[in-house]
C-alpha positions as MATLAB code, in Angstrom:
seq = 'XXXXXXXXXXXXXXXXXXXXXXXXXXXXXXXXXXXXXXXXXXXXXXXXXXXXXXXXXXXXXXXXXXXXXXXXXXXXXXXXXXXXXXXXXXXXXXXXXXXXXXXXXXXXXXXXXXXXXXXXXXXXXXXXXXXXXXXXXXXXXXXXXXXXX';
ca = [
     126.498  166.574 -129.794;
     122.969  168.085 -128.691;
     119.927  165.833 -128.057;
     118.446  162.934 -130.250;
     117.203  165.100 -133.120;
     118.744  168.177 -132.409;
     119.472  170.422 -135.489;
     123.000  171.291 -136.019;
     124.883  174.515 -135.310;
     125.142  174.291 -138.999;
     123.397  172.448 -141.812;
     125.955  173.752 -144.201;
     129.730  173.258 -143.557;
     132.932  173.640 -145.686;
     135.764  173.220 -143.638;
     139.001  171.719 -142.810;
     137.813  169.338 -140.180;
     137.515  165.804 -140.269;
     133.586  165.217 -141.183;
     131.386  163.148 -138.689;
     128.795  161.288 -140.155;
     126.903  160.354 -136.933;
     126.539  163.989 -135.989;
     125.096  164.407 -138.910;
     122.748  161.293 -138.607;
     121.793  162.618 -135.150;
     120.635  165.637 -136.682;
     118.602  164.433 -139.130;
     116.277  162.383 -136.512;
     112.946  163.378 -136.294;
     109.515  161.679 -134.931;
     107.975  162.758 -138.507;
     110.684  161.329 -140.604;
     110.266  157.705 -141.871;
     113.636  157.459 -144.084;
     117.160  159.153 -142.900;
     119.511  159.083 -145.557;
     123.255  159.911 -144.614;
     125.552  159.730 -147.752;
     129.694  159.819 -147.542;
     131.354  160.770 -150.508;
     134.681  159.298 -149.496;
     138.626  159.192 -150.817;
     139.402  156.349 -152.425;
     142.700  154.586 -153.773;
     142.056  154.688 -157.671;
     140.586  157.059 -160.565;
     140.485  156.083 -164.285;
     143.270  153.379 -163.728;
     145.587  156.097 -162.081;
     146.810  154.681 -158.506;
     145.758  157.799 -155.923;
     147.664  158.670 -152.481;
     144.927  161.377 -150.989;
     142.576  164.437 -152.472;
     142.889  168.035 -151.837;
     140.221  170.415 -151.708;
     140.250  174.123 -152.202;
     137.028  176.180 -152.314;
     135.835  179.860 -152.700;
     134.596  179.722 -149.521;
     131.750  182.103 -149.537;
     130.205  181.509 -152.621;
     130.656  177.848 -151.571;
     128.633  178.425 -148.591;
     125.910  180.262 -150.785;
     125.326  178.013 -153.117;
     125.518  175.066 -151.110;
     122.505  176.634 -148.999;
     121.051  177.093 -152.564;
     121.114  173.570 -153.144;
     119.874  172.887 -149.883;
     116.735  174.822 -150.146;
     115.972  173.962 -153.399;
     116.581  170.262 -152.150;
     113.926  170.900 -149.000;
     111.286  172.407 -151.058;
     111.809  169.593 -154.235;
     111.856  166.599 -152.003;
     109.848  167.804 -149.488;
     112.515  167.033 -146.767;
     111.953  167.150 -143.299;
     115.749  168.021 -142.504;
     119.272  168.278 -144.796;
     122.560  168.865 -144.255;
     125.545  168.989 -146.053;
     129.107  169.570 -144.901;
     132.216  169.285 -147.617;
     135.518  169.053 -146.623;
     138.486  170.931 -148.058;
     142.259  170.833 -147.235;
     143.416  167.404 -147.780;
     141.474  163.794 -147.425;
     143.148  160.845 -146.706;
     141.805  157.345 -148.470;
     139.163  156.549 -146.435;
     137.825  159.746 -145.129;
     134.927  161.466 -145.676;
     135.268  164.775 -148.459;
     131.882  165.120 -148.061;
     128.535  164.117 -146.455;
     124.840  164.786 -146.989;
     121.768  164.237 -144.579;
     118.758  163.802 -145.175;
     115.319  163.036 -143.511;
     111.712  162.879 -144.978;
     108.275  161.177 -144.707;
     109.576  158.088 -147.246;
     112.560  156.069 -148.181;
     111.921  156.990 -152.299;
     112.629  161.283 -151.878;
     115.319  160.693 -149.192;
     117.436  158.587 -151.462;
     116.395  161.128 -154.869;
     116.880  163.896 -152.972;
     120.757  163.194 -151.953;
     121.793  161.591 -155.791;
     120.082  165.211 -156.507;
     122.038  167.057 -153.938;
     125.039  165.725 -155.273;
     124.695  166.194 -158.784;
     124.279  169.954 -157.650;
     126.864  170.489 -156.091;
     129.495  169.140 -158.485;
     127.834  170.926 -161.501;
     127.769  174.496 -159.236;
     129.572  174.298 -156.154;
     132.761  176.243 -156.882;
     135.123  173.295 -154.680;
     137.541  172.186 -156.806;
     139.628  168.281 -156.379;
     143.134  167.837 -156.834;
     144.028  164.164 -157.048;
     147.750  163.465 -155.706;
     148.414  159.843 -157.520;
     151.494  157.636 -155.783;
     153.901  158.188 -159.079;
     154.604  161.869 -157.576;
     152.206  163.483 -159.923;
     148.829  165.711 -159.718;
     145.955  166.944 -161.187;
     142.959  168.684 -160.991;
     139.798  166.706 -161.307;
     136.416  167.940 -163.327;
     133.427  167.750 -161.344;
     131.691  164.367 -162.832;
     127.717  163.668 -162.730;
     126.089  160.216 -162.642;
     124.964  159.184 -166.251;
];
């Protein structure tokens, strides 16, 4: 991990590693930012009353990478955001773990926290990652990206 603030090798990540949120947080420190904003979009045990065992990821990984650097500029320019980051996971996610995370620093608390509901709502109306939900009775199926109302 570089120095307090340091940008990271990558502000745009899909891979099969396990996410870490407090990299990202370091990165996003900066003497002009006044809000950081790190969200985890994380695995968790139950979906529509359906009992779930873990998620699985698959992406097209280069046009994942595009757009998500899409999003991210677009997000920068919109918000007006000092730094952003965001790093998705594919393979498969364990309850608990992170399947994705986005950073965020700006001037003020209001833009960081619209700018990662924003980022998010991008990326599961474009981002071509797709979720497979493995429930405990054996079964599985693929999950439609879903926005906030």
């Amino acid at each position: 991990m570089g120095s307090r603030g340091a940008p990271l090798d990558s502000t745009i990540e899909v891979t099969y590693a396990v996410l870490d949120a407090a990299r990202v947080r370091e990165a996003m420190l900066d003497p002009g930012a006044g809000a950081v904003v790190v969200f985890e979009g994380c695995a968790r045990d139950n979906h529509q009353g359906r009992s779930v065992e873990l998620l699985a990821y698959e992406a097209y990984t280069p046009m994942a990478l595009a757009e998500l650097a899409r999003i991210r500029g677009e997000a920068m320019d919109r918000f007006s955001l000092i730094r952003c980051a965001i790093h998705h996971r594919v393979g498969e996610v364990p309850l608990m773990e992170a399947a994705v995370i986005v950073g965020v620093a700006s001037g003020h608390r209001k833009e960081a926290f619209e700018a990662v509901a924003w980022i998010m709502d991008a990326i599961k109306a474009s981002v071509p990652i797709w979720k497979r939900e493995n429930y405990r009775d054996g079964e599985k199926a693929w999950v439609e990206g879903e926005r906030r109302a």
